[in-house]
Structures are given as C-alpha cells and as structure tokens.
N, C-alpha and C positions, 0 to 999 in steps of 0.2 A: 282581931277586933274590928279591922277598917273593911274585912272581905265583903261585907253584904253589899257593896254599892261600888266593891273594886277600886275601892278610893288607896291614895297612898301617903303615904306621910305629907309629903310637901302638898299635897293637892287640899289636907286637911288642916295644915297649918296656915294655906291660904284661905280659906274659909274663915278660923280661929281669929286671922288677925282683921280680915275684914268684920266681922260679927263686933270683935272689939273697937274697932273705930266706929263702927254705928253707934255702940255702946258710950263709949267717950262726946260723941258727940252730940247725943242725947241728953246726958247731965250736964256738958257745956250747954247747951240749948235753955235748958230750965235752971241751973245756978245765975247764967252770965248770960240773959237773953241780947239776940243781938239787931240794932235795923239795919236793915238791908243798904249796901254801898256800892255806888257805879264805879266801875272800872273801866279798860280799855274796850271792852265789848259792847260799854253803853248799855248795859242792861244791868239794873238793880240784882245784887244777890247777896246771898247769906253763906254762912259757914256751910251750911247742907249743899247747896247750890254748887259752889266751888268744891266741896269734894264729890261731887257725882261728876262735875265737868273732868275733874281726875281722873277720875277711877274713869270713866269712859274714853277719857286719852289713852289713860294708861294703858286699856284695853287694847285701842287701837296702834298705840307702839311694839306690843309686841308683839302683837299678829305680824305687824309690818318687819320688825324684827324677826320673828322665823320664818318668813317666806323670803325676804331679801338679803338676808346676812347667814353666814355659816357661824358666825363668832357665836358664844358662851352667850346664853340666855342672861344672865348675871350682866353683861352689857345694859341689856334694854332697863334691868329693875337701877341701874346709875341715869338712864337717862329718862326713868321715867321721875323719880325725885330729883331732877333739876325739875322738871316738868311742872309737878305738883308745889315746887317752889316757888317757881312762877305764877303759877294760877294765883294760890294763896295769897301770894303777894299784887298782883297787878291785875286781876281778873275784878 
C-alpha cells in the first residue's frame, strides 16, 4: 500500500499526525479566533505562528539529535515536547 513513494509506516504516520494538527488548528482558528500575544521573543504571534516555531525546532532537534547522540531517536521526540511546551507557553 505505502510502496509507490517507499514510504514506511512511521514515516506515514508522521505525515497523519502532522496533516491532523494543521487540521485541529484550523477549526481552533475559526471556532476560537485568537489576537496575536507577545512573548519572550517580543514579536507578536498566534497559535499558527508558535506551532510552525515548533515544528521547525523540532526539526532542528533532531537533525541535531542523530548527528550528535547515538542514543534512541525516542529521546529527541521527549525533548522535543518539553520544547513545544515551552514555546506554547512562553513564546
């Protein structure tokens, strides 16, 4: 089912749950519209805003994680949700 693009389960299941946080926070967006709030970065953002600074952390920890650490990829996704807790919260 996944061959035509060589994809593999976890590879599709990261896609799935990204697709569904877009989706989530699309209806957040239009039920619960939000104004934008300064945080420690001094620049105004939104719910959108703060999960794309996320997700491009998140990106960025675990690139850094498999080049610098031998340990369980599973590390980097605990310290990428402290990460994104942060943001959420203080960003």
């Amino acid at each position: 089912m996944l061959d035509w693009m060589a994809w593999t389960w976890p590879t599709a299941t990261f896609f799935i749950i990204i697709a569904g946080i877009l989706l989530t926070f699309t209806v957040l967006a239009i039920k619960f519209p939000e104004t934008p709030r300064t945080g420690i970065l001094r620049i105004a953002t939104t719910r959108g805003d703060r999960l794309f600074i996320t997700l491009l952390g998140s990106a960025f920890i675990n690139l850094a994680w498999l080049g610098l650490s031998g340990l369980p990829q599973w590390g980097a996704l605990v310290v990428c949700a402290v990460y994104a807790a942060a943001v959420f919260r203080w960003v």
